[in-house]
C-alpha positions in Angstrom: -19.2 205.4 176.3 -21.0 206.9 174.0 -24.2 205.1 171.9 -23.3 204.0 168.3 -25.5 203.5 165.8 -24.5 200.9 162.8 -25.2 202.0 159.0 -24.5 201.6 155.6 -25.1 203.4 152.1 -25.3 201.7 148.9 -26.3 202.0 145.0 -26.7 200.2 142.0 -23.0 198.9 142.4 -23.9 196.8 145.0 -26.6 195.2 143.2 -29.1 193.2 145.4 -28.8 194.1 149.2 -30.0 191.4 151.6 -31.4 193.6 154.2 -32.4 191.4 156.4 -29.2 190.1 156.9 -27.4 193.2 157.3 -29.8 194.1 160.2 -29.1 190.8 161.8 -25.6 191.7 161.5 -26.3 195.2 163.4 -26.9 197.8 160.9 -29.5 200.2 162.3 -29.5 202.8 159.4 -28.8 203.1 155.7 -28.8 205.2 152.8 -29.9 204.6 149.4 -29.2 205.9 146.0 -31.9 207.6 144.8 -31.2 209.7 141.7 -28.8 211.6 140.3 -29.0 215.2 138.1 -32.4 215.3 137.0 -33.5 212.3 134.9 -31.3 209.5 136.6 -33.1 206.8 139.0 -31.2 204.0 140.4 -32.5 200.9 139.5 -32.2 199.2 142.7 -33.7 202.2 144.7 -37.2 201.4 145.1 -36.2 197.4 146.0 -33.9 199.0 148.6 -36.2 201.5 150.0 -38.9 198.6 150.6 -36.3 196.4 151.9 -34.8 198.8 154.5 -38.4 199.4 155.6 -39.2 195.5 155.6 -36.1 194.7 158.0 -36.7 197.9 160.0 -33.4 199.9 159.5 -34.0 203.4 159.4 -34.3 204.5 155.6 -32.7 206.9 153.9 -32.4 208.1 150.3 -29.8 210.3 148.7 -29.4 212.2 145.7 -25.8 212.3 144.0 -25.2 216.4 143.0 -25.1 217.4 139.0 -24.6 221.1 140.1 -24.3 221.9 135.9 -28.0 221.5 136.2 -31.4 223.4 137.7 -31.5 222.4 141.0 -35.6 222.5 141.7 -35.9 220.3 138.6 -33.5 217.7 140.4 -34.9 218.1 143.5 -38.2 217.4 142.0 -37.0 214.4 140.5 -35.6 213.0 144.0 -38.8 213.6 145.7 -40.6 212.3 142.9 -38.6 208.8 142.9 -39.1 208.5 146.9 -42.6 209.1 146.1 -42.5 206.5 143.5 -41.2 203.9 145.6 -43.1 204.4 148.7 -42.6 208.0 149.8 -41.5 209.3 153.1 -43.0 208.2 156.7 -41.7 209.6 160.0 -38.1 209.4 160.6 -37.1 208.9 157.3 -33.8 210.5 156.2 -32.6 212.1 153.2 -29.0 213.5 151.7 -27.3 215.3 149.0 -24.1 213.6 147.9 -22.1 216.6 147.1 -18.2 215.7 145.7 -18.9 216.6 141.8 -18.4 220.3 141.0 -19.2 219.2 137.0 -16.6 221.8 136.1 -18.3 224.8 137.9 -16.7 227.4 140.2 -17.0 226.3 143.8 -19.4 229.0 144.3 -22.0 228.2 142.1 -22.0 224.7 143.3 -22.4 225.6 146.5 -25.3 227.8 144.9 -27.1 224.6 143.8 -26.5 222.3 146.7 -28.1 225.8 148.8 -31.1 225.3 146.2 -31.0 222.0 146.0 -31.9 221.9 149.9 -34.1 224.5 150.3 -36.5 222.7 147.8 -36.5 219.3 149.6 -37.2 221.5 152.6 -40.1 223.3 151.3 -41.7 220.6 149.1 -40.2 217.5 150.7 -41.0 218.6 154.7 -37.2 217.2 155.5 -33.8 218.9 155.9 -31.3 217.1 154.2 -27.8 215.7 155.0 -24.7 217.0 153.3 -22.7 214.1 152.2 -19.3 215.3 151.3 -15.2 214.8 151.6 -13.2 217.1 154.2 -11.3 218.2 150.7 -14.8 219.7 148.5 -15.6 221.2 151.8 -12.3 223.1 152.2 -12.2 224.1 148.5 -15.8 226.2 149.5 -18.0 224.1 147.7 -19.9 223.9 150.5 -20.3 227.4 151.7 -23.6 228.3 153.3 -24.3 224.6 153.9 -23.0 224.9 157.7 -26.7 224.8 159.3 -27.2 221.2 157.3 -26.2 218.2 159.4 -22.8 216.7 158.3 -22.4 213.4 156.5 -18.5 213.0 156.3 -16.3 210.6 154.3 -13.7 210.5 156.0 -12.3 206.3 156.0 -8.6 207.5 156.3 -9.4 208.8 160.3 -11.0 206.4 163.3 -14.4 205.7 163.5 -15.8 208.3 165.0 -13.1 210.9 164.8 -12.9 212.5 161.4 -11.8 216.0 160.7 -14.8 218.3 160.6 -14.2 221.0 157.2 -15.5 224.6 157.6 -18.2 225.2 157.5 -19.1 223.1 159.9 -18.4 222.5 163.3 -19.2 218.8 164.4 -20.3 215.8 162.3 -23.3 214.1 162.6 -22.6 210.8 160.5 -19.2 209.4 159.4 -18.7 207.4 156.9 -15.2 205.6 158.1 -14.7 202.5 155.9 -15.9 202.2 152.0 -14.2 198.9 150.8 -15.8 196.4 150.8 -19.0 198.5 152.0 -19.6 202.2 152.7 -19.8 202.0 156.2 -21.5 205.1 158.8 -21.6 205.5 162.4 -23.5 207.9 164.2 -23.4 208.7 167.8 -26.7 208.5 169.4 -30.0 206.6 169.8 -32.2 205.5 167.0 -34.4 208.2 168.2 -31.8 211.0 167.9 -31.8 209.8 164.4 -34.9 209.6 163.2 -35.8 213.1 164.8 -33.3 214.7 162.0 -35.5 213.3 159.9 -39.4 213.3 158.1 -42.3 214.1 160.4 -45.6 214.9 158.5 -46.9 218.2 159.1 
């Protein structure tokens, strides 16, 4: 049997998050929302990001896509608001939350979310998730994103065995419930997590 790890992702629509009482009750990860486009901060962020840390769940932040817009000046924006509330220590994770093509061809949203990336990588020091739906994916709204790990909503299949879109070829989270909480799994230790994520250079 394989090693699951527990998580959960939430946002402002969730308001306050008593994370010491979702650790208690097993979750060992979670995501955050962090911005959104480039002038959009979650209110709730920074209180989430300390509170993850506080109850020792590995943190993570995400940024919800606005592909209409430049991405370096959203990507700024994200690593300016983890900055803001904390910044990044080892083992922290990060994602793009890409499901909104904002009226664009899927090619120059996949164009974005490729820019999008390539600045966390260089400025941030972290390779991003790709948080997407197994429909955006097969529409190619996603092409050249295949190297990125895979964080797939996917609450119609079994935990653990959603369909994996082109153009990947395996998952690495799932997100298999989202009423009344977005919930994840990932299979492996909390050290095969955290080693997808931040380490200082």
């Amino acid at each position: 049997m394989k090693r699951e790890l527990h998580g959960i992702d939430v946002s402002n629509w969730q308001g306050s998050v008593d994370w010491t009482d979702h650790a208690g009750a097993g979750v060992s990860f979670a995501f955050a929302k962090a911005t959104e486009g480039g002038d959009y901060t979650d209110k709730y962020f920074a209180r989430n990001w300390q509170g993850m840390r506080e109850s020792w769940i590995v943190c993570g932040a995400y940024h919800y896509a606005r592909p209409k817009g430049d991405a370096a000046e959203h990507a700024r924006h994200f690593l300016r608001a983890i900055t803001a509330a904390g910044g990044l220590r080892r083992g922290d994770l990060v994602a793009l939350d890409l499901e909104n093509n904002d009226g664009l061809r899927p090619e120059q949203v996949a164009h974005h979310a490729r820019r999008w990336c390539r600045y966390v990588e260089r400025h941030g020091g972290v390779r991003p998730f790709i948080y997407t739906f197994q429909w955006f994916a097969r529409a190619g709204n996603c092409t050249g994103l295949g190297d990125y790990p895979l964080w797939i909503a996917s609450p119609e299949k079994p935990r653990g065995e959603p369909l994996v879109p082109r153009p990947w070829r395996d998952w690495t989270i799932h997100q298999y419930a989202n009423s009344p909480l977005d919930r994840n799994v990932f299979h492996g230790s909390r050290e095969d997590l955290t080693r997808l994520g931040f380490h200082p250079r």
